[in-house]
C-alpha atoms as one frame of an Amber mdcrd trajectory, in Angstrom:
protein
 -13.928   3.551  10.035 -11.749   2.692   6.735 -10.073   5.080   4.964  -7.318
   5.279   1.713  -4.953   7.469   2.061  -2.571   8.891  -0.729   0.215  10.885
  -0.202   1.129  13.266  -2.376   2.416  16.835  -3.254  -1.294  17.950  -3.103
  -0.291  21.041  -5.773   0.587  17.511  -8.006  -3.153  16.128  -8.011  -4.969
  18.684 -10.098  -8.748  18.693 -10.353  -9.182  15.664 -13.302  -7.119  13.734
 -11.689  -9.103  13.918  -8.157 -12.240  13.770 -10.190 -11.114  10.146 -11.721
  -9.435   9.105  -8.628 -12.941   9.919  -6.391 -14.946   7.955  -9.295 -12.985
   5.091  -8.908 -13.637   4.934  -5.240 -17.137   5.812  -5.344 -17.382   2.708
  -8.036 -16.001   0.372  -5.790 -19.127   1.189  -3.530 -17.192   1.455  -0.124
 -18.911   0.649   3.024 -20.756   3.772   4.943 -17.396   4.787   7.124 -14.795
   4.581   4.220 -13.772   7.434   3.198 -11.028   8.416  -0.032  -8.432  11.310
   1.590  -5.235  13.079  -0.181  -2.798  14.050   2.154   0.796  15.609   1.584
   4.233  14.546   3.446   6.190  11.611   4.096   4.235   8.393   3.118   4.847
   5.930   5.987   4.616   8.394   9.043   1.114   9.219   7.378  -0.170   5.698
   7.478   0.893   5.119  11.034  -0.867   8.223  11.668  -3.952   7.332  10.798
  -3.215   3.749  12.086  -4.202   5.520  15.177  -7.507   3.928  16.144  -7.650
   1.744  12.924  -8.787  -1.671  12.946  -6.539  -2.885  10.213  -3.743  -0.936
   8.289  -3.697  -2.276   4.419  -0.396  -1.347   2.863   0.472  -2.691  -0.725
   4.318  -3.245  -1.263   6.442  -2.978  -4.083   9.630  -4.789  -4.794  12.923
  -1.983  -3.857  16.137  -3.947  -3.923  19.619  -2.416  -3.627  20.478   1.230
  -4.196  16.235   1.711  -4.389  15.764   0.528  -1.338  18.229   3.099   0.048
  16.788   5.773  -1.255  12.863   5.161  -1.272  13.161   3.039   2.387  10.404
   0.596   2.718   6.732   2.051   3.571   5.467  -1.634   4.216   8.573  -2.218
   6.587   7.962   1.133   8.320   4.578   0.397   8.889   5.092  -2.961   9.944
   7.362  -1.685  12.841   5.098   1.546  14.274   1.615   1.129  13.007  -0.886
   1.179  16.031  -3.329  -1.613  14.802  -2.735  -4.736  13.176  -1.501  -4.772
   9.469  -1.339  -6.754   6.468   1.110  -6.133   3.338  -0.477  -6.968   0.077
   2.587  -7.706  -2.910   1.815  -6.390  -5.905   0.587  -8.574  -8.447   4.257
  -9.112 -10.384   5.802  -9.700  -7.481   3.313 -12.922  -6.637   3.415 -13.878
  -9.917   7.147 -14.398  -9.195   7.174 -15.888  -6.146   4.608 -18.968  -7.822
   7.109 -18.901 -10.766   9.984 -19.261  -8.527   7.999 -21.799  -5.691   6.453
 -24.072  -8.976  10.072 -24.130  -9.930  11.543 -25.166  -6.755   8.670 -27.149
  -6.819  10.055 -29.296 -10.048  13.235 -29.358  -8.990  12.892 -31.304  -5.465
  14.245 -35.001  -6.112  11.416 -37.782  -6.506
């Protein structure tokens, strides 16, 4: 069984918004067992929740350095030390962008 889930103040997702988050699920044409859930609370304790019984936990990440990473913690991090099933940490896109930038300029740099 797959699943999405996205945590938020549920009072904070009004109807429209559900309505255009569901269609963009539904367009993606999930596989029968995947299902789109909203769910309220703390963000990481929710995903290793429903880790529970999971074949594979899916977690985007998104660059918090300093002071933000105080204060917001790390989801991916979180997950990656309690989730019950095996996980994978997808960087956002900016974030690989920078790491080619920053490996294609290592990359020019290395003596001959």
């Amino acid at each position: 069984m797959g699943g999405m889930a996205m945590s938020t103040e549920l009072e904070d997702v009004d109807a429209l918004d559900r309505e255009a988050i569901e269609a963009v699920f539904d367009s993606a044409q999930p596989d029968a067992g995947w299902h789109l859930k909203f769910a309220s609370g703390e963000v990481a304790p929710s995903l290793v929740a429903e880790s529970i019984g999971a074949s594979l936990l899916v977690v985007g990440t998104k660059e918090h350095v300093g002071i933000g990473r105080l204060v917001y913690g790390s989801v991916s991090h979180y997950c990656l030390s309690h989730a019950h099933c095996p996980m994978v940490a997808v960087p956002a896109a900016r974030d690989r962008d920078a790491e080619d930038h920053d490996q294609a300029s290592a990359d020019t740099s290395a003596p001959a």
